[in-house]
VONU-332001 format. One record per residue (C-alpha): residue number from 0; residue in three letters; x, y, z. Coordinates in steps of 0.1 Angstrom, whole numbers. Each point is the difference from the previous one (the first is absolute). Example, Ala and Ser with C-alpha at 12.3 -4.5 7.8 and 13.67 -1.06 7.14 Angstrom:
! residues 2
- n_res_x_y_z
- 0_Ala_123_-45_78
- 1_Ser_14_34_-7
This chain:
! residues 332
- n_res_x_y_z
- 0_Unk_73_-246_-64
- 1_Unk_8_11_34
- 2_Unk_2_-26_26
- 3_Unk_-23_2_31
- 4_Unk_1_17_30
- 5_Unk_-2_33_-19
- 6_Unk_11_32_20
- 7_Unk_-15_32_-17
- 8_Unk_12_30_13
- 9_Unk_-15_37_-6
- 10_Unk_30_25_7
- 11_Unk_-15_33_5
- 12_Unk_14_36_8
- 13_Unk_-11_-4_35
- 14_Unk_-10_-34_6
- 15_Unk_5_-36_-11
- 16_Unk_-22_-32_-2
- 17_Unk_6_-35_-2
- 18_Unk_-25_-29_-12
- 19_Unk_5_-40_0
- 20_Unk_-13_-23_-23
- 21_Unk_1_-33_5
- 22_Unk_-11_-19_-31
- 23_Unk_-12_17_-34
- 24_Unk_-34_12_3
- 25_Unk_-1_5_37
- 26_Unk_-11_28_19
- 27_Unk_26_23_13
- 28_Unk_13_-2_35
- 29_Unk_7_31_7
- 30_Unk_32_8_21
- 31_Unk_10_35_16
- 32_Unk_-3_33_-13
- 33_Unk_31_21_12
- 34_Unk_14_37_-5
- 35_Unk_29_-3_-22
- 36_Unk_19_27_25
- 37_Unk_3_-26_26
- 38_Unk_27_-22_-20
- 39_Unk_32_11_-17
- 40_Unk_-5_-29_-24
- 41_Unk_-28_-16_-16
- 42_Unk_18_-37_3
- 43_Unk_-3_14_40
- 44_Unk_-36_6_-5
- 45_Unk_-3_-28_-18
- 46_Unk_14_-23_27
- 47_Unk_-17_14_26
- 48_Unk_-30_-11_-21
- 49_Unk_6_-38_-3
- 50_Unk_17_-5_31
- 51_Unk_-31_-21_16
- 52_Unk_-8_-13_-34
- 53_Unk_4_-42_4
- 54_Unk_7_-4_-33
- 55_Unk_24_27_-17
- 56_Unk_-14_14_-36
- 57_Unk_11_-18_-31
- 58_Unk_-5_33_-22
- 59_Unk_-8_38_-4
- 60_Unk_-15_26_-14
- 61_Unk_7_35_9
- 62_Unk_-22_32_-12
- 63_Unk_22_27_10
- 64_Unk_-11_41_-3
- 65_Unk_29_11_-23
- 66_Unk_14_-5_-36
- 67_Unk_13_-36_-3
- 68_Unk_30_-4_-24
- 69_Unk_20_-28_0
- 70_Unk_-18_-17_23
- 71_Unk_5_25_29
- 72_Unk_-19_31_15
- 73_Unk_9_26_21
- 74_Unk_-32_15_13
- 75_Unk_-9_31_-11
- 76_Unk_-9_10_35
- 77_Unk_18_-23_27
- 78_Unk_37_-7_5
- 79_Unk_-4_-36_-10
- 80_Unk_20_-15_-32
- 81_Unk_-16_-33_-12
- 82_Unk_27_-18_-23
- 83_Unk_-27_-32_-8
- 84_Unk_25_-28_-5
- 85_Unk_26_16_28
- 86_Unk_-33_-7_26
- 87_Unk_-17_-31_-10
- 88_Unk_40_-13_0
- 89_Unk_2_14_37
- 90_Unk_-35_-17_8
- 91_Unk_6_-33_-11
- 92_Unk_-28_5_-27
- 93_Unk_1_-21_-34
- 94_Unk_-14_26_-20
- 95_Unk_-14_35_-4
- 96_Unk_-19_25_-17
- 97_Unk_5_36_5
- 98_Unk_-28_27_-14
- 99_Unk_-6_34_5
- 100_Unk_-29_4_25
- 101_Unk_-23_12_-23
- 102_Unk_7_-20_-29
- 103_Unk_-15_-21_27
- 104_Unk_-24_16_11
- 105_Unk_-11_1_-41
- 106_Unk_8_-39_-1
- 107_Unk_-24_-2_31
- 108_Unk_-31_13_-19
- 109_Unk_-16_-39_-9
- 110_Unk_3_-7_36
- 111_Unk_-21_26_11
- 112_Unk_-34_-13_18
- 113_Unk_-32_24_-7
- 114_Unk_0_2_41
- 115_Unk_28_20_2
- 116_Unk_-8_24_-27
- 117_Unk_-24_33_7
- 118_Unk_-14_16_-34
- 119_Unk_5_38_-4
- 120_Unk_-25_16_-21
- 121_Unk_-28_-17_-21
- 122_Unk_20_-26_-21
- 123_Unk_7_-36_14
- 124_Unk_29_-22_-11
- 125_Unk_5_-1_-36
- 126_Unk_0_-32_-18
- 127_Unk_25_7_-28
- 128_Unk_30_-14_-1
- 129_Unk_18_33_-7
- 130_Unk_28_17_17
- 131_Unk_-8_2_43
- 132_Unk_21_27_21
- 133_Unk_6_0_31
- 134_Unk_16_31_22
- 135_Unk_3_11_33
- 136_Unk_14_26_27
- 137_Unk_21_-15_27
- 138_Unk_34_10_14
- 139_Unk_7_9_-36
- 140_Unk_-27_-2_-32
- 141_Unk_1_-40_-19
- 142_Unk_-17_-3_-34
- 143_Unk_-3_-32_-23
- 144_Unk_-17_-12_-28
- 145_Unk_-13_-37_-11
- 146_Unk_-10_-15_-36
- 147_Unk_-8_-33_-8
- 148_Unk_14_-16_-32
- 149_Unk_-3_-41_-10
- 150_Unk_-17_-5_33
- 151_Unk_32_15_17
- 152_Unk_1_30_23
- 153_Unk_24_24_-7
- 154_Unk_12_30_22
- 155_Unk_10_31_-10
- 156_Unk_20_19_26
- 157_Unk_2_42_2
- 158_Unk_18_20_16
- 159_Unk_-22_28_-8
- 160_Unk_-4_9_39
- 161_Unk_33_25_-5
- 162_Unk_-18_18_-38
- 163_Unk_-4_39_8
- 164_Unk_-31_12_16
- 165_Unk_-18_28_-8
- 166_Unk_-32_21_10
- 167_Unk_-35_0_-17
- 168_Unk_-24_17_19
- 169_Unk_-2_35_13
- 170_Unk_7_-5_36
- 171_Unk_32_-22_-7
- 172_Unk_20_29_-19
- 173_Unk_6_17_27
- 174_Unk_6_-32_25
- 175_Unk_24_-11_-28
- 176_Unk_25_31_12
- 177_Unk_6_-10_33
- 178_Unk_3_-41_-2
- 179_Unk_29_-11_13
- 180_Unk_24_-14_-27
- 181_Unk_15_-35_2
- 182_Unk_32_-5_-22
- 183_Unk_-7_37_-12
- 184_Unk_-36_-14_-18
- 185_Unk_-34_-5_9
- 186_Unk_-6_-28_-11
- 187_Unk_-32_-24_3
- 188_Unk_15_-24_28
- 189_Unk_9_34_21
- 190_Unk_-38_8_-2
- 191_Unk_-18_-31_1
- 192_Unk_19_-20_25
- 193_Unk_0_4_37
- 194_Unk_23_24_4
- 195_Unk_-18_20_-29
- 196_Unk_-32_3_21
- 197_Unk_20_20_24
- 198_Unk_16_17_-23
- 199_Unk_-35_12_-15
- 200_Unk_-6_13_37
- 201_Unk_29_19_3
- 202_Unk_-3_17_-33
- 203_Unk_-33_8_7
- 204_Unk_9_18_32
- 205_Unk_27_18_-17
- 206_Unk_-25_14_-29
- 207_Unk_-16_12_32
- 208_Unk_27_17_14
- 209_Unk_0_-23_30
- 210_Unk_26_-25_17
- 211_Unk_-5_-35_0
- 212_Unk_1_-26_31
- 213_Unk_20_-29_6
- 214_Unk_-28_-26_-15
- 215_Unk_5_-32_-23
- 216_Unk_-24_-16_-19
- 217_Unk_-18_-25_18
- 218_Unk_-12_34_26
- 219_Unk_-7_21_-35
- 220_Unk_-26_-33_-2
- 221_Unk_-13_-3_32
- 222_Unk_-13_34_5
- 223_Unk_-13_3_-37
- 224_Unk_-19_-35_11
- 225_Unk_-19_20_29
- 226_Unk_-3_34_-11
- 227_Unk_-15_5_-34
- 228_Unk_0_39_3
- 229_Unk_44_-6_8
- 230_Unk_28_15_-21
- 231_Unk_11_-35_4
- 232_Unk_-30_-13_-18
- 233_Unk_5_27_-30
- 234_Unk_34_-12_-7
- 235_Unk_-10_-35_3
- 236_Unk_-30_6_-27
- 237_Unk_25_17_-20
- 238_Unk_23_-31_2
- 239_Unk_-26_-22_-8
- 240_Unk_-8_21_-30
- 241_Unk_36_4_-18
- 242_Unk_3_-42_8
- 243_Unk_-33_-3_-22
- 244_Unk_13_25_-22
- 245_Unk_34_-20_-6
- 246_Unk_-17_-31_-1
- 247_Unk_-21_10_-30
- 248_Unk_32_11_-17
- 249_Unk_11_-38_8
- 250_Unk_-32_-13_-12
- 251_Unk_5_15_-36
- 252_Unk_38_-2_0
- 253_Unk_0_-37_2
- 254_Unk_-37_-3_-19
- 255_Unk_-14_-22_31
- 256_Unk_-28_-9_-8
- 257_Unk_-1_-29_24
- 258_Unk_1_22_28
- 259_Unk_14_25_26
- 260_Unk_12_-13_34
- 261_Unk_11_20_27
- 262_Unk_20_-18_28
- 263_Unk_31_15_26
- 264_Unk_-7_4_38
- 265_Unk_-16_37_-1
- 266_Unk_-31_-2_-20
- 267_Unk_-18_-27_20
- 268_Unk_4_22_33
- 269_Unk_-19_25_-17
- 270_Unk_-23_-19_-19
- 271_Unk_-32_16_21
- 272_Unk_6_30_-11
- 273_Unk_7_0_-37
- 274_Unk_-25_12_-17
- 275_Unk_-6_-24_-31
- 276_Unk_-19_28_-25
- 277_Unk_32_25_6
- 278_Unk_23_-29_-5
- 279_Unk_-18_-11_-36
- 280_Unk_1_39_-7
- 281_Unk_35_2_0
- 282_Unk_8_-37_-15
- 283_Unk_-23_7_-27
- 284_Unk_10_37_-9
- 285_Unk_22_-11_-30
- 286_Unk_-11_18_-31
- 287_Unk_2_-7_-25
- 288_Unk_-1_-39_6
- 289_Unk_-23_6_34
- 290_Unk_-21_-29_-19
- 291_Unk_24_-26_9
- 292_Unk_2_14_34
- 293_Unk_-31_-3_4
- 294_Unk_0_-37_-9
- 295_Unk_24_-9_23
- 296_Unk_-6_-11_34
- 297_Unk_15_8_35
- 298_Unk_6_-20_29
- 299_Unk_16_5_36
- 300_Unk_18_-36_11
- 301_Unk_-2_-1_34
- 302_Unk_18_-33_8
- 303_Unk_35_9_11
- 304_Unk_13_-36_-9
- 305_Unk_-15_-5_-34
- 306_Unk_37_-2_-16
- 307_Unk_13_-24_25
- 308_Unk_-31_-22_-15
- 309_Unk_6_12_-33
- 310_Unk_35_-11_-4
- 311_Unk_-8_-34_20
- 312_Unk_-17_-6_-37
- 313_Unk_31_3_-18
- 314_Unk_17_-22_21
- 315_Unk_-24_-26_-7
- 316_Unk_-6_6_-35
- 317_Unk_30_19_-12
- 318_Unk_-10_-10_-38
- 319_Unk_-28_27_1
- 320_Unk_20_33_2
- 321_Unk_23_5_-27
- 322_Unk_23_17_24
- 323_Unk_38_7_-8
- 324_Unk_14_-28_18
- 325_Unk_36_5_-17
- 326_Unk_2_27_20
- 327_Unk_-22_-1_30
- 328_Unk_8_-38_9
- 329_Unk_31_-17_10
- 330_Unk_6_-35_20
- 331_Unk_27_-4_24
């Protein structure tokens, strides 16, 4: 059990959030939301966090964007080192639980409300209780898988954001020459992440024999937003289309059946603009099991904060996700 207040955390690449519950059941207070570059630490951050609290946190979980062994992370795109039991010690904390975000994110997939969900292509949520995915393209690329088994959810974490990438269709050959490398591969995470989009851009610009600006992401976005007829909104399309494309590969790798979520801070900017047909194309194009493709739904979460509710359910009912506690949880 994990005694009440609960803090969950959500250590990102880029940013971190925090979420109080108070009792088992309750709805999430949620506390600050701040760039992980702005603290050397993440007990700092952390700190910062509860200082006006009244009452101080009697336990922890922490979903942290990195491999966790041994109870610690360090992230695989931030400076920060989480050692779980070395922090909640630090805090005060009785207890802790430390996961790998998207493991979470996968553990999150009961608590997601139909509200927050938009449907692409024709098929709405499945009602099998087969394998559910959930991916998506941040700072870096997060994938996880969930199964339930003797009424118990189970995740199955992946680090399957750093497998080879490779091109398909004709215009991506000769793209593929001139993306940059990152640890001497192209890999999916240095496509399909947010500095992959730029990436994209400035390949594209060197196919054509042109320099590229000084742009990031979030510009790459706002000009494909407002100008359909943009080189910006090409390589955005494009984006959208090797995301569906890897997401189908997902879809059969892990046989899920119950579903395909697709989550991370980049596709719900650019939600207006994906075109759902192109996307079901590309997800579906899986010969020769495009069958099961085909019968297996899509779905953009737009909620930023559905882990932060999704692990305030395993604090208060721990006993329903068969979780590796031995090596995830630890008490002071």
């Amino acid at each position: 059990m994990f005694p009440h207040p609960l803090l969950i955390a959500d250590i990102g690449g880029t940013n971190a959030r925090f979420a109080l519950f108070d009792h088992p059941g309750a709805e999430p207070q949620m506390l600050a939301r701040l760039k992980t570059a702005d603290f050397a630490t993440p007990a700092l951050a952390i700190k910062a966090v509860l200082a006006d609290l009244p009452e101080a946190p009697r336990s922890a979980i922490l979903c942290v964007a990195g491999p966790v062994v041994d109870r610690r992370c360090h992230l695989t795109n931030a400076a920060w080192t989480i050692d779980g039991p070395a922090l909640v010690h630090e805090l005060g904390f009785e207890q802790g639980l430390l996961l790998n975000d998207f493991e979470a994110q996968a553990l999150s997939l009961p608590a997601h409300r139909d509200i927050w969900l938009t449907q692409i292509g024709t098929l709405g949520r499945s009602s099998q209780s087969g394998p559910r995915v959930i991916l998506g393209p941040g700072t870096g690329l997060g994938i996880g898988a969930l199964i339930e088994l003797d009424n118990r959810f189970v995740p199955i974490p992946s680090e399957s954001c750093h497998i080879d990438f490779g091109p398909v269709e004709e215009d991506e050959f000769p793209l593929w020459r001139h993306l940059e490398r990152v640890h001497g591969r192209i890999t999916t995470e240095s496509v399909m992440s947010g500095p992959g989009l730029v990436r994209l851009y400035r390949a594209r610009l060197a196919e054509r024999g042109e320099n590229a600006p000084e742009i990031n992401g979030s510009e790459i976005v706002n000009v494909a937003l407002r100008n359909e007829t943009s080189l910006e909104r090409t390589i955005v399309d494009l984006y959208v289309r090797l995301i569906a494309r890897f997401a189908g590969d997902i879809a059969i790798t892990f046989l899920a059946t119950g579903g395909v979520t697709l989550a991370g801070g980049i596709l719900p900017r650019i939600a207006p603009i994906i075109d759902h047909a192109a996307f079901r194309t590309a997800f579906e194009k899986k010969a020769p099991v495009d069958r099961l493709t085909k019968a297996i739904p899509s779905h953009l979460l737009n909620e930023t904060d559905a882990v932060l509710y999704g692990m305030g359910l395993i604090g208060g009912t721990p006993e329903r996700y068969a979780i590796d506690y031995a090596t995830r949880f630890w008490r002071t």
